[in-house]
C-alpha positions as CSV (number, residue, x, y, z in Angstrom):
1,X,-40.3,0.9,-28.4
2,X,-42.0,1.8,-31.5
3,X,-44.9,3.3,-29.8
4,X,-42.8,5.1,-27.5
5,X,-40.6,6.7,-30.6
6,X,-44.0,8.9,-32.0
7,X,-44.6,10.9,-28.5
8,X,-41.2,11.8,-28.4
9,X,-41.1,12.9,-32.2
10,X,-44.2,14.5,-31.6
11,X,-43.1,16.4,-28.0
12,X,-40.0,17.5,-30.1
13,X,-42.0,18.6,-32.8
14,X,-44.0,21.2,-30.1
15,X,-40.5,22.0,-29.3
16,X,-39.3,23.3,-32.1
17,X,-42.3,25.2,-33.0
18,X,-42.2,27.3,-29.7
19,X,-38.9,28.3,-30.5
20,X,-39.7,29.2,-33.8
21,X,-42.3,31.5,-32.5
22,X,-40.2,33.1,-30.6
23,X,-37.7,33.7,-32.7
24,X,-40.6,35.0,-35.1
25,X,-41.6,36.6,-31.9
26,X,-37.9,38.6,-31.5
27,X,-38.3,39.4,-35.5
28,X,-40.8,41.1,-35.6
29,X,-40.6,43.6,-32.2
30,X,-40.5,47.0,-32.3
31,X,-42.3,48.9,-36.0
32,X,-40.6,47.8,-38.6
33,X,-37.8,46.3,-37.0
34,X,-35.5,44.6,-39.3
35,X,-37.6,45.8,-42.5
36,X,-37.5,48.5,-44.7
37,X,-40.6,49.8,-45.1
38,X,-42.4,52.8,-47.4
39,X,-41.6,55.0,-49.8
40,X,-39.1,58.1,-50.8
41,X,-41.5,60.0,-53.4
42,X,-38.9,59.8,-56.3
43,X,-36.0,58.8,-54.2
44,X,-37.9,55.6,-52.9
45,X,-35.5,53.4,-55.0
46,X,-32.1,55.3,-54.6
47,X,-29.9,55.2,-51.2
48,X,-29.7,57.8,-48.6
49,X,-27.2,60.1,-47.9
50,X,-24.9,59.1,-44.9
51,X,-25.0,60.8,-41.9
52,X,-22.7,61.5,-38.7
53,X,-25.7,59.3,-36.5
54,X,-25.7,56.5,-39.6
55,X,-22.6,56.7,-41.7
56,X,-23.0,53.2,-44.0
57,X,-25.4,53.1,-46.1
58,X,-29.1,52.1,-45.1
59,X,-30.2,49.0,-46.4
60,X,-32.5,49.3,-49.4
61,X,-35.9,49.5,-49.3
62,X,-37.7,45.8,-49.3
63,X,-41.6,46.8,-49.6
64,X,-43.1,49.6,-51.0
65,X,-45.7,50.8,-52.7
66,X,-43.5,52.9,-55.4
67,X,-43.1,51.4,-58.2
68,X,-40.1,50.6,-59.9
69,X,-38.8,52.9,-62.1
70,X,-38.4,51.2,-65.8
71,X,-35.8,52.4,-68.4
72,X,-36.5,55.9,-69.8
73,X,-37.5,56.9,-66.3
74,X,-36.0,59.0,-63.5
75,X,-34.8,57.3,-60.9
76,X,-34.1,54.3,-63.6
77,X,-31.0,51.9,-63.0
78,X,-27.7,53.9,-64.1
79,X,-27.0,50.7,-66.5
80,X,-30.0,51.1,-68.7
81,X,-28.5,53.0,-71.7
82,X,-29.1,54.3,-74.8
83,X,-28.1,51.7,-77.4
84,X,-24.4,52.9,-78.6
85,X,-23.9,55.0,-81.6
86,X,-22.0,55.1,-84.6
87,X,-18.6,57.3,-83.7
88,X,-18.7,60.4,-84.8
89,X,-16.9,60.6,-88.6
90,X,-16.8,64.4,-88.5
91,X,-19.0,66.4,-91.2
92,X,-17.0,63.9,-94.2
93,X,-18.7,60.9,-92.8
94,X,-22.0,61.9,-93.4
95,X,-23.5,63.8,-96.9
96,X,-21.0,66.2,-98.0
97,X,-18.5,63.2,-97.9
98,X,-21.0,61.2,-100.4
99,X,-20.7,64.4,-102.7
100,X,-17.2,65.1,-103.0
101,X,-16.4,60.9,-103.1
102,X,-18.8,61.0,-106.3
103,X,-17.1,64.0,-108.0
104,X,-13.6,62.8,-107.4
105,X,-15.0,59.2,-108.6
106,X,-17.0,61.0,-111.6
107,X,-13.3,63.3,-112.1
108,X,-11.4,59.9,-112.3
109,X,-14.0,58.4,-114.9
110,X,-13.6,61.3,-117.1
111,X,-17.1,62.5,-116.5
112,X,-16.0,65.7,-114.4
113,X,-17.9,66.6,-111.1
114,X,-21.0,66.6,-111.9
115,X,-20.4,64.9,-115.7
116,X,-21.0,66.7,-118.6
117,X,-18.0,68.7,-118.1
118,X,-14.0,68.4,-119.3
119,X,-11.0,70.4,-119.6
120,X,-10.9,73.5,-118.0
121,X,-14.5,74.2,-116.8
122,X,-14.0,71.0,-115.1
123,X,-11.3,72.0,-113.0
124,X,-12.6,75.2,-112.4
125,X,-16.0,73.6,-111.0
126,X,-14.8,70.6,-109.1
127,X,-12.7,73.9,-107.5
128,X,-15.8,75.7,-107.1
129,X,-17.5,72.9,-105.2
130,X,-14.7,72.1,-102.8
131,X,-14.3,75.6,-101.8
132,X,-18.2,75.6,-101.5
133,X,-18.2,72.7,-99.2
134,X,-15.2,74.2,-97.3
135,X,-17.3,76.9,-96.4
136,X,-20.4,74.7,-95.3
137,X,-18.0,72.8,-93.3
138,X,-16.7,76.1,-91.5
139,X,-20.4,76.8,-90.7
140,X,-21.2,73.5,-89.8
141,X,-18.2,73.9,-87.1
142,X,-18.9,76.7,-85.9
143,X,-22.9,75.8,-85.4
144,X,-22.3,72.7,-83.4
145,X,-19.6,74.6,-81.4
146,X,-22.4,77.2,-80.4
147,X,-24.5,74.8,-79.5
148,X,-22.3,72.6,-77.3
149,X,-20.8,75.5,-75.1
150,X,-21.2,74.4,-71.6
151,X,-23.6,76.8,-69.7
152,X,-21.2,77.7,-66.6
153,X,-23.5,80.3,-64.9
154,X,-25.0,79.2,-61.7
155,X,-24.3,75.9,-62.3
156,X,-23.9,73.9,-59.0
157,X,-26.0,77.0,-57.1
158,X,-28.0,75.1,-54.4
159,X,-29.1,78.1,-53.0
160,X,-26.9,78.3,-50.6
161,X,-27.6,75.4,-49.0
162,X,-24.5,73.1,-48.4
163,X,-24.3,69.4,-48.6
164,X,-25.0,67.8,-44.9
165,X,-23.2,65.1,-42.7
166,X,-19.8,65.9,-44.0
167,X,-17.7,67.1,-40.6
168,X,-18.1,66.9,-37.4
169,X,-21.6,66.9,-35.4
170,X,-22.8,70.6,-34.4
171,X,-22.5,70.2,-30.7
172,X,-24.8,73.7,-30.7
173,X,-28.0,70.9,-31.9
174,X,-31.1,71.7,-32.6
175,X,-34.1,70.8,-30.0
176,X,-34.2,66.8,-29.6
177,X,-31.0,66.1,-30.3
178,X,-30.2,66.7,-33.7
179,X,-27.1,67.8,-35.1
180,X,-27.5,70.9,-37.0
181,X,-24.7,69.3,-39.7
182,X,-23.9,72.0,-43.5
183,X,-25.1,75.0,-44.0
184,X,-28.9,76.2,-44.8
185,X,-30.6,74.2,-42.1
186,X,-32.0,77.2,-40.4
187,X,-35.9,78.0,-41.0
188,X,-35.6,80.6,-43.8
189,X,-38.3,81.2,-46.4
190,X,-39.5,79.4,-49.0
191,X,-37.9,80.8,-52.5
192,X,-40.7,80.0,-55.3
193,X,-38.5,78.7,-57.4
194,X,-37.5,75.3,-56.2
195,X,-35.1,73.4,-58.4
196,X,-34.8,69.8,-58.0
197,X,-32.0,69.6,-55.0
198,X,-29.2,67.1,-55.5
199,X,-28.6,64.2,-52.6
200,X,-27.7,64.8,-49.5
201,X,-28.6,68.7,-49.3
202,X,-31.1,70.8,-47.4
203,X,-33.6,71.6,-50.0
204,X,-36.3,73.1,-48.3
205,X,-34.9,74.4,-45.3
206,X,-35.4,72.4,-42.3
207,X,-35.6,74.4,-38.7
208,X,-36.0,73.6,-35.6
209,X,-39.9,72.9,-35.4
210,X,-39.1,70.6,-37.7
211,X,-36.7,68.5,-35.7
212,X,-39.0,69.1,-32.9
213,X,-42.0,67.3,-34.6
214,X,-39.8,64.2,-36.0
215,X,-38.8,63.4,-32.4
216,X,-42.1,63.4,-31.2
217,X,-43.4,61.0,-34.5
218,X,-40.3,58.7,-33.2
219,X,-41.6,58.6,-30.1
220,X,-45.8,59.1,-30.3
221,X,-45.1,56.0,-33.2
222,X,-43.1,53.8,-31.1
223,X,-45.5,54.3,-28.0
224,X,-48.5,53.7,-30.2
225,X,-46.9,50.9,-31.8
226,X,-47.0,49.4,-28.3
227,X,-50.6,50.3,-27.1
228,X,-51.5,48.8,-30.7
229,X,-53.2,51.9,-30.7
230,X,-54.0,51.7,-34.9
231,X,-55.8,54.8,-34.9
232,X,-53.2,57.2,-33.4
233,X,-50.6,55.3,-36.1
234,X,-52.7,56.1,-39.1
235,X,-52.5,58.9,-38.4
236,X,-49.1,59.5,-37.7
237,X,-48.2,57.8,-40.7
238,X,-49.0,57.5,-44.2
239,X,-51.8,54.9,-45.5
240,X,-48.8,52.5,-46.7
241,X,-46.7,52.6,-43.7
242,X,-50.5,52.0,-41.2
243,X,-50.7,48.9,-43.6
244,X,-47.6,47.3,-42.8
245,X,-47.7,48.4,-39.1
246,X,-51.4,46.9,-38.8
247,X,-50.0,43.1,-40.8
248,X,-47.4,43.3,-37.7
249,X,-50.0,43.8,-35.2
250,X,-51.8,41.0,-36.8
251,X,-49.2,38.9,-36.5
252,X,-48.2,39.5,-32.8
253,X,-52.4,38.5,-32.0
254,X,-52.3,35.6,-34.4
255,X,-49.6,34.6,-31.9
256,X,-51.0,35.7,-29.0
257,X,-48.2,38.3,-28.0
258,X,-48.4,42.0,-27.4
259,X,-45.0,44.2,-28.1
260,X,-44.7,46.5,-25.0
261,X,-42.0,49.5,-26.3
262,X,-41.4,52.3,-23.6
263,X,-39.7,55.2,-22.3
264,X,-38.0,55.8,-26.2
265,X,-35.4,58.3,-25.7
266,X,-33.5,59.8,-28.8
267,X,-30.0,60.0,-28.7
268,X,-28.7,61.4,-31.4
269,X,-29.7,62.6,-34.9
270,X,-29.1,64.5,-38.2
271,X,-31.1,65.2,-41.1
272,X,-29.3,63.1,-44.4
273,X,-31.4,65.0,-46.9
274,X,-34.9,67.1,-47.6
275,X,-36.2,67.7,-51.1
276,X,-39.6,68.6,-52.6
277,X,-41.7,66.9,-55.1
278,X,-44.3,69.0,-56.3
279,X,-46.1,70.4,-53.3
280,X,-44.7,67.4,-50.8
281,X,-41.7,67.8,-48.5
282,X,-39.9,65.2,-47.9
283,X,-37.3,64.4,-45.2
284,X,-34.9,61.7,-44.4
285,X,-32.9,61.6,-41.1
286,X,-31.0,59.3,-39.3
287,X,-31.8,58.7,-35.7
288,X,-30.1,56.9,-32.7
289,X,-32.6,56.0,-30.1
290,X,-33.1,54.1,-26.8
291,X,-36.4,51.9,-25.6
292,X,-37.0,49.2,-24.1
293,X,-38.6,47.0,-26.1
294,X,-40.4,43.2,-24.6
295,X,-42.8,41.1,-26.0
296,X,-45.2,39.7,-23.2
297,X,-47.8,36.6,-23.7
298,X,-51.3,38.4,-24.4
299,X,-53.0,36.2,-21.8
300,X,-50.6,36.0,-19.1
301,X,-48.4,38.9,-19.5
302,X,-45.5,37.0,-19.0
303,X,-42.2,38.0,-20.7
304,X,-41.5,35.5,-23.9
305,X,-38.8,38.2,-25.7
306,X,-36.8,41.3,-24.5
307,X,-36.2,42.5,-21.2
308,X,-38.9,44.8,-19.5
309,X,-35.9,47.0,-17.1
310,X,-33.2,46.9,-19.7
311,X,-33.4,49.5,-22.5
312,X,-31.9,48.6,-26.2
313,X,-30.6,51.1,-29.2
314,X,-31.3,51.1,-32.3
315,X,-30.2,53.4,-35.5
316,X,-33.0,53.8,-38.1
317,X,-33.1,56.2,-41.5
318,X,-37.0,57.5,-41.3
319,X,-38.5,59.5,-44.0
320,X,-40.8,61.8,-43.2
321,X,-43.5,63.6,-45.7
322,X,-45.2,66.9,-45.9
323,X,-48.3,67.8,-47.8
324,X,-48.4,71.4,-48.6
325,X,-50.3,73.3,-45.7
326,X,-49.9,69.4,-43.6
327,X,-47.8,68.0,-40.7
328,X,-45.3,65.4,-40.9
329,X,-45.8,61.9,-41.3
330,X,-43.8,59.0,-41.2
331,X,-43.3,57.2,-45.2
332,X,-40.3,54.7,-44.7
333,X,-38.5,53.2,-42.1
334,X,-34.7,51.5,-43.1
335,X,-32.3,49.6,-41.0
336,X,-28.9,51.2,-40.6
């Protein structure tokens, strides 16, 4: 009996690890699939607008070769503050209030203001002073008053580019699907003045050639991503994001599966913000898409995961950077 117990063990032991495999197997189809992947620039760390195509918020980003921002930084967590300070006492909390407590006090010990003095002259200076410090108080007023007037003029000014997603899809879209949602998202010039843009607007101008090439990265990506074609994904992508595509294709040969992804079909899309750092563009949007997406054994092309007829969705945030004078590449990838 005892003899017979071990194969058993050992036969449900084999068991189990083939369906962990290919449960590992369903993880990790498709690039990036359930991760988040990349980088933002400066936003790498802060959440993504929402959009019409992904209206909750995409999930944070898990790996990435960004650096977290420390206290002091931009970008830094909104609870790292300043250590608190004293409240404000007014201009008697601070030195004028130390002179006139010690000429009262120096008054009240009969050694006048400033001590020295009695009678009359006393009187008459300790008068003196106060009216003296009066005035320094009316111009200490009206300094600080000067300089905390707020500055009204322009403020807000995006240059007249409106915040995105908020309303209902553009059904006139843009080549490829995607909603033209706010104002500004037509092609105009550059301005040379580019102010840092606030979340969620149209910072640099996106146009239709642009919508155009991020459509064809979703696609020429996937595709490649399925041909574990490594070269054509470096250089679609940046170096970080060909890194954690290339581990994945490890991984599927270290199990001796291929992922197959075809015939990827976007749906639906909208841009959720584009800013520029320096002379980078960046661009995040959130797509909708359709593939079909099957993992086959690498020997006998057999289906272990996914169906190779029936096609799946998916909605993704991607973030997409620019190098001044470059093309588009893919940065980040988050789950929506």
């Amino acid at each position: 009996m005892t003899q017979n117990r071990k194969p058993r063990r050992t036969q449900a032991l084999i068991a189990l690890a083939a369906v962990l495999t290919l449960v590992a197997t369903s993880v990790d189809a498709r690039p990036g699939r359930s991760s988040n992947l990349g980088s933002r620039g400066a936003r790498t760390y802060e959440a993504p607008a929402p959009t019409n195509t992904a209206p909750r918020t995409a999930a944070p980003l898990e790996r990435s070769a960004t650096e977290r921002p420390t206290a002091g930084q931009p970008g830094a967590a909104a609870g790292l503050q300043r250590p608190a300070t004293p409240a404000n006492r007014g201009f008697f909390g601070g030195l004028a209030g130390g002179l006139l407590g010690a000429g009262l006090i120096g008054m009240l010990l009969g050694g006048g203001f400033f001590g020295g003095l009695g009678g009359f002259a006393s009187i008459l200076g300790f008068l003196l002073q106060v009216a003296l410090i009066g005035g320094l108080i009316w111009l200490a007023i009206r300094f600080f008053r000067s300089r905390n007037q707020p500055a009204y003029a322009g403020a807000g000014n995006s240059g007249g580019r409106g915040p995105l997603g908020q309303g209902p899809l553009n059904r006139n879209a843009a080549p490829g699907g995607y909603a033209r949602t706010g104002a500004g998202l037509g092609g105009g010039a550059r301005t040379a003045k580019t102010p840092k843009t606030p979340k969620g607007v149209d910072g640099i101008g996106i146009g239709p050639a642009d919508y155009e090439a991020f459509e064809r990265l979703l696609r020429d990506i996937q595709t490649g991503y399925g041909r574990e074609d490594r070269a054509a994904l470096r250089s679609l992508t940046t170096p970080e994001m060909a890194s954690y595509f290339a581990e994945e294709l490890d991984a599927n040969a270290a199990r001796g599966v291929v992922n197959r992804i075809e015939d990827v079909r976007l749906l639906q899309g909208d841009l959720s913000e584009a800013w520029r750092e320096g002379a980078v563009d960046y661009a995040t949007v959130a797509m909708r898409y359709s593939l079909v997406d099957y993992t086959v054994d690498r020997v006998g092309d057999s289906v272990v995961d996914g169906d190779r007829t029936k096609p799946t969705e998916a909605v993704e945030v991607w973030t997409f950077r620019r190098p001044a004078g470059g093309g588009w590449v893919l940065s980040a990838i988050q789950q929506a």
